[in-house]
Phi, psi and omega in degrees: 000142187289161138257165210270150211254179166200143189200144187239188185197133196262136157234108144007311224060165186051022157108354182263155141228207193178119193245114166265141203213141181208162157132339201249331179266078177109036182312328223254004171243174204300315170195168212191134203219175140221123167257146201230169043276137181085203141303334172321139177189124181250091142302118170234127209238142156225145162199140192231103174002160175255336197275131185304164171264148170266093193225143169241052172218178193261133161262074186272133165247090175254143188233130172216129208249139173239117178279134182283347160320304190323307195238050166077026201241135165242170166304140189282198195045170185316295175302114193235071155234145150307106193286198189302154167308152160281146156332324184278340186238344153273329157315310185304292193326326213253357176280261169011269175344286207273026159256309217290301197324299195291015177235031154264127190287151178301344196233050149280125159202063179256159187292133162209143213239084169263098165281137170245111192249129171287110176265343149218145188264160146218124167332294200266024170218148191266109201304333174298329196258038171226020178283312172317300175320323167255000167284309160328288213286007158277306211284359216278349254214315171296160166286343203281132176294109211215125192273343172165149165314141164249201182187156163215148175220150176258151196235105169259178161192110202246135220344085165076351170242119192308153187228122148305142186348083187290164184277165175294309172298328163297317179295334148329326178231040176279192138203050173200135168247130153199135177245128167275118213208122194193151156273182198286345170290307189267158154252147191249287166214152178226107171215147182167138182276154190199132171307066193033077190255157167254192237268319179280343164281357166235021149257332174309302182327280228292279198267041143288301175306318168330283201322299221301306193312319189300343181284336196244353176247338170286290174015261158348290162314350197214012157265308173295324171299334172265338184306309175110085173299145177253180203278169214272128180305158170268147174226148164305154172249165152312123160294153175253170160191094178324285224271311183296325196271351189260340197231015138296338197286306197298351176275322192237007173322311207276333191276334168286338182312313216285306158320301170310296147026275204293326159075042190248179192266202202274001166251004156308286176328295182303330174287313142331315170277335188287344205273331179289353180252006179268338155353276213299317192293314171296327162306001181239148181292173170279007204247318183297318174271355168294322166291295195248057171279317168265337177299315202271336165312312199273321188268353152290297162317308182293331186277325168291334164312299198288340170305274182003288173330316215253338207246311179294327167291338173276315203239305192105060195196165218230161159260044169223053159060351164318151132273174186327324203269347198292148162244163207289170156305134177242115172231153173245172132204167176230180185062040170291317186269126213262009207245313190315150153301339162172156161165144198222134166293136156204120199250099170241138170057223179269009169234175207208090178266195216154084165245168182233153159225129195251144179246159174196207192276220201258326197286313157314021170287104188321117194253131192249139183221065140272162169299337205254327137237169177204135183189222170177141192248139199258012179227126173223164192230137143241135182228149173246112187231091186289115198324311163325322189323325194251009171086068182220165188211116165198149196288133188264112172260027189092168181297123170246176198304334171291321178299279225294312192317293166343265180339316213276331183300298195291346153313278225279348154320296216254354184284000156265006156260008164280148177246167188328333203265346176317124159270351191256181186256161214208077179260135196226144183235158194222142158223093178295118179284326193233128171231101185225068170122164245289093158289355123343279187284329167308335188270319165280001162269342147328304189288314169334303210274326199283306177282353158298299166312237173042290217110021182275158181266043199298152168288337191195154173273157170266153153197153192239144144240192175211138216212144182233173158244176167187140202203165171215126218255020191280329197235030168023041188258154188208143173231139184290183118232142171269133161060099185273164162262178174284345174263006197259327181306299181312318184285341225253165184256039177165113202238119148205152178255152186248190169165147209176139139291176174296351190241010164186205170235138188254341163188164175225165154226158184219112178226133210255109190247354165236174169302138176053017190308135150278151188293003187260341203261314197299275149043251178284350168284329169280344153293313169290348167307321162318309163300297178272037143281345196271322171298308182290322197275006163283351189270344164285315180291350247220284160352260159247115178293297180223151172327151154293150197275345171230180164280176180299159168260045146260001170285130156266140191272144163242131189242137187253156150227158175259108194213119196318151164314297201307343183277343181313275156011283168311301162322279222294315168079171190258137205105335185102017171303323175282004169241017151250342167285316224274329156321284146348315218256339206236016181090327207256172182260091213242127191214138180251100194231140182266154173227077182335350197231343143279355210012047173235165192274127156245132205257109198266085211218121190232131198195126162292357218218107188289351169283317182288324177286335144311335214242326158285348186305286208287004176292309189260011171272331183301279219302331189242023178285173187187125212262104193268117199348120172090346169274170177254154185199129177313129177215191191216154152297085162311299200236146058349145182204153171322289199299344200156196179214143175269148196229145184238125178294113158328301186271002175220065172332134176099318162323085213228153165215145171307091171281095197290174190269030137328295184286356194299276219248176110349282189262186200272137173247139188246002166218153174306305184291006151286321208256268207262115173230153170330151196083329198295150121250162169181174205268156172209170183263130165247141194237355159122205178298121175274128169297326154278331135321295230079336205234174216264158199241136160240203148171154189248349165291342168300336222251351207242143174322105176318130174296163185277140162095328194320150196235067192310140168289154206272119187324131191299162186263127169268013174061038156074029195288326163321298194280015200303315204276008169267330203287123163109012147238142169293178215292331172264026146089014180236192193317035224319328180270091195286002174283002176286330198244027159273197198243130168305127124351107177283172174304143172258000000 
């Protein structure tokens, strides 16, 4: 039976769109879409238990997959299936994740699974930024309680005029990434790097894209409505109980106001609330907290929440006794580590990163191998947040989705200030020792410095904060917070981080927890985020003012040369042999790369010890010397011979020519060793290819003054040497020797 297909289709502008289409694929999950532009095909499949999990949260999964099928590809390494996610399909899963999750009611907590597969690729459109779009229109397709569509879109702005999810080739020459993520009402989440643009050119991105979304969110909406939306699933709710949640407020309101106050630090603080809230646990028996137990837990947490709230919104005051605008005590230092290629500490409050950075070639570059790219970054960050950061004992599984999101914000902070021209490949590792408030921006200011201590030429230092709200939206009163802590993160209607020079923002994150945030309110909170990046980043500079003018010298240094390709061959010698002996002899590490579009070789000589990267430098000026018709050039006597002496160039070692002993002198020389001894030096002429030889003529008698009287001799009689290959015919060439021209014996 055909099935029956339904389908709406989004217009783009410039001639592109994106078409959602459902009826035909994956019948059998809760709902299921494809979105398509271009070539580009997006499968999103949802499906959510109907029986709750005993959890007391939502186990929301979202997965996003890229097939190498999509794009004519099979997988690299020995195994040629698809593995664990890429970093790149984990970033997408954590764009998605944090728009869908907060539009799930809080006591929803059934297993639910949005899976996204790229099932076909196109070069010119980028599949993460339709990923949001299709995970909403599946579920919008669903049953599932789910508060209203989203969308998410990327925003470029390529000379000065902003682009809806722009091409990769475009995003090249933006200078602005950024993915937006919203309903048609609200922005939602915001994260992306930008070429130090200011706070009002990235609040102008957010609503260009907004618009686009609200268009994609109509879609939706007029997809589901022909589809035939079905009715909302019934689920257990949470219990409530009213009269027990008011007079938990009223039992522990006034005592935590007083703690939040009190402006102490987080295990003071925390020892405090834990002591007001087992207070409260004690008053009930236990056969009374086996009923309400989690109910007198879960309305305690609300009520310290709304003290807090109440106490910044009232007084302006945090809970370490800051106001809104203060950041924490800062101390740095760099060249903490004696062995690293550059690291620096940076210590704010209580948290703390500790990066290192290391250089090497091209060939340590980090190789991104997905269907949607493949390519490789030669300046890259990892972070680690190790369970001690927080006074924690928990089982270490691998890198999780939070290290790489981390890792990847403070990438894309600081890698438009390397500059082009760095030659090395460039890994900065961030390992947060303490963590109470953004380690993410400790790690990019940790890096800033660490790569400066390096000797990298950064263009400009970065420094990231991280900043919160809280708002009400009954008396429309609100407080910015600077440098927020981690319980303020947990409590605030608005957690992003900023990052920047003194002359812009160079990337963010953003995750937006109310409704309707205005953009006047957005704003002014990214200005005061502008203020304390800037109080921080003097406390870096205050550090290391400027990059070291070299690396340390246990660093290794680097030198590029440039060289036709035809000299590549010689280098590498055969098998590789010469540039594994020439590696050996001089210390150093030498990598070779073609630049197809110069065909010329670029030669990589990585060395702690400038005499072996001198020694390979002059390795490869012999290889490419080229000695020219009529000059004079100094050379030395490598070798004796009967016949002459082999002679080695000064200025190009390993170089070598035949000196015949013709050419020694003036007068007829009858030993090489009369003229000439192992060892001399002295100059010759070059005259290029001998025509009779072949092979290339120096000669030292040129350079040298003709004796008086000399009389050169008269060219030798070759006897009719010409004609040898004549000799034994007559005048038509043919045999003087008549048995040549009798007829062979037959057999008998």
């Amino acid at each position: 039976m055909i099935p029956q297909v339904f389908k709406e289709v989004i217009d783009l502008g410039d001639g592109r769109e994106i078409s959602i289409e459902t009826g035909k694929l994956a019948k059998q999950a809760h709902g299921s879409v494809v979105v398509q532009s271009g070539n580009c095909m997006l499968l999103c499949t949802v499906v959510s238990n109907y029986k709750a999990s005993d959890v007391d949260f939502l186990p929301l999964t979202v997965d996003y997959r890229e097939k190498f099928a999509a794009a004519g590809r099979y997988p690299g390494g020995f195994f040629k299936r698809e593995a664990r996610p890429s970093d790149g399909e984990v970033l997408t899963m954590r764009l998605v994740d944090r728009v869908l999750r907060p539009l799930f009611p809080k006591d929803y907590h059934s297993e639910t699974q949005v899976m996204i597969q790229l099932m076909s690729h196109d070069e010119n459109v980028m599949p993460d930024a339709m990923a949001g779009l299709a995970a909403s229109a599946a579920i919008m397709l669903s049953d599932f309680p789910f508060e209203c569509a989203i969308s998410e879109a990327r925003v470029g702005r390529v000379n000065g005029e902003f682009i809806i999810n722009p091409t990769r080739a475009q995003l090249e020459e933006s200078d602005i990434d950024m993915m937006i993520g919203a309903s048609a009402d609200s922005v939602m989440m915001v994260e992306g790097e930008m070429d130090e643009i200011s706070e009002e050119e990235m609040t102008e991105a957010i609503k260009f894209a907004h618009e686009a979304i609200k268009v994609q969110c109509a879609a939706q909406l007029k997809l589901a409505e022909a589809f035939g939306q079905k009715e909302t699933r019934e689920y257990e709710s949470e219990r409530e109980d009213e009269a027990l949640a008011q007079k938990i407020h009223d039992l522990v309101y006034d005592k935590v106001y007083a703690v939040a106050k009190a402006g102490s630090s987080k295990h003071e603080r925390g020892a405090a609330f834990e002591a007001i809230k087992e207070e409260v646990l004690e008053s009930y028996t236990e056969e009374e907290l086996e009923d309400i137990g989690g109910l007198v837990s879960k309305y305690y947490s609300k009520a310290e929440k709304a003290a807090v709230r109440d106490l910044t919104l009232n007084e302006g005051l945090r809970l370490d006794g800051r106001k809104t605008t203060d950041i924490r005590p800062i101390w740095c230092e760099v060249d903490y580590l004696p062995s690293t290629h550059g690291s620096a500490i940076f210590t704010r409050g209580e948290t703390q990163a500790l990066a290192t950075v290391t250089l090497g070639t091209s060939r340590e570059a980090n190789m991104i191998d997905m269907p949607s790219y493949a390519g490789e970054e030669r300046f890259y960050l990892h972070y680690n947040f190790p369970p001690f950061s927080t006074g924690e004992a928990r089982p270490i599984r691998g890198t999780s989705r939070r290290e790489v999101g981390h890792g990847n914000l403070a990438q894309r902070a600081l890698k438009g200030m390397v500059p082009e021209d760095c030659p090395y490949t460039v890994r900065v590792v961030s390992e947060v020792l303490e963590s109470n408030g953004s380690s993410s921006m400790a790690t990019v200011c940790s890096g800033t410095m660490a790569l400066m201590d390096a000797g990298v030429q950064l263009k400009k230092p970065v420094s990231g904060i991280a900043m919160g709200l809280i708002s009400d939206a009954d008396t429309g009163n609100y407080a910015v917070l600077s440098d927020i802590l981690g319980d303020e993160d947990h409590l605030g209607d608005m957690d992003f981080k900023v990052t920047g020079t003194a002359d812009g923002i160079t990337a963010c994150q953003m995750d937006i927890k109310v409704k309707g945030l205005s953009y006047e309110i957005l704003v002014n909170a990214l200005k005061q985020a502008c203020d304390g990046r800037l109080h921080i980043l003097g406390k870096l500079t205050d550090a290391i003012s400027a990059p070291n003018s070299d690396v340390k010298s246990h660093a290794p240094k680097m030198v590029t040369r440039v060289i036709p390709n035809e000299f590549i061959g010689a280098l590498i010698g055969p098998g590789g042999k010469v540039i594994q002996e020439l590696q050996k002899e001089t210390n150093t590490t030498i990598v070779i790369n073609e630049d197809p579009v110069t065909e010329e070789g670029i030669v990589e000589i990585l060395g702690t010890g400038q005499e072996g990267i001198d020694a390979v430098l002059a390795k490869i000026d012999a290889l490419m010397f080229k000695p020219e018709v009529g000059s004079v050039y100094e050379v030395k006597v490598i070798k004796m011979l009967d016949f002459g002496a082999v002679v080695e160039y000064i200025e190009a070692p390993g170089n070598e020519v035949l000196l015949h002993v013709s050419e020694l002198a003036w007068e007829r020389t009858e030993n090489v060793s009369d003229v000439v001894n192992m060892g001399d030096v002295f100059d010759v002429k070059y005259f290029g290819i001998d025509q009779r030889t072949r092979k290339e003529k120096v000669s030292r008698k040129a350079v040298l003054p003709k004796p008086e009287g000399y009389v050169a001799r008269p060219p030798r009689d070759n006897g009719g040497r010409d004609n040898r290959n004549n000799r034994g015919k007559d005048n038509r060439g043919r045999s003087n020797n008549r048995r040549d021209d009798r007829k062979p014996k037959e057999d008998n």
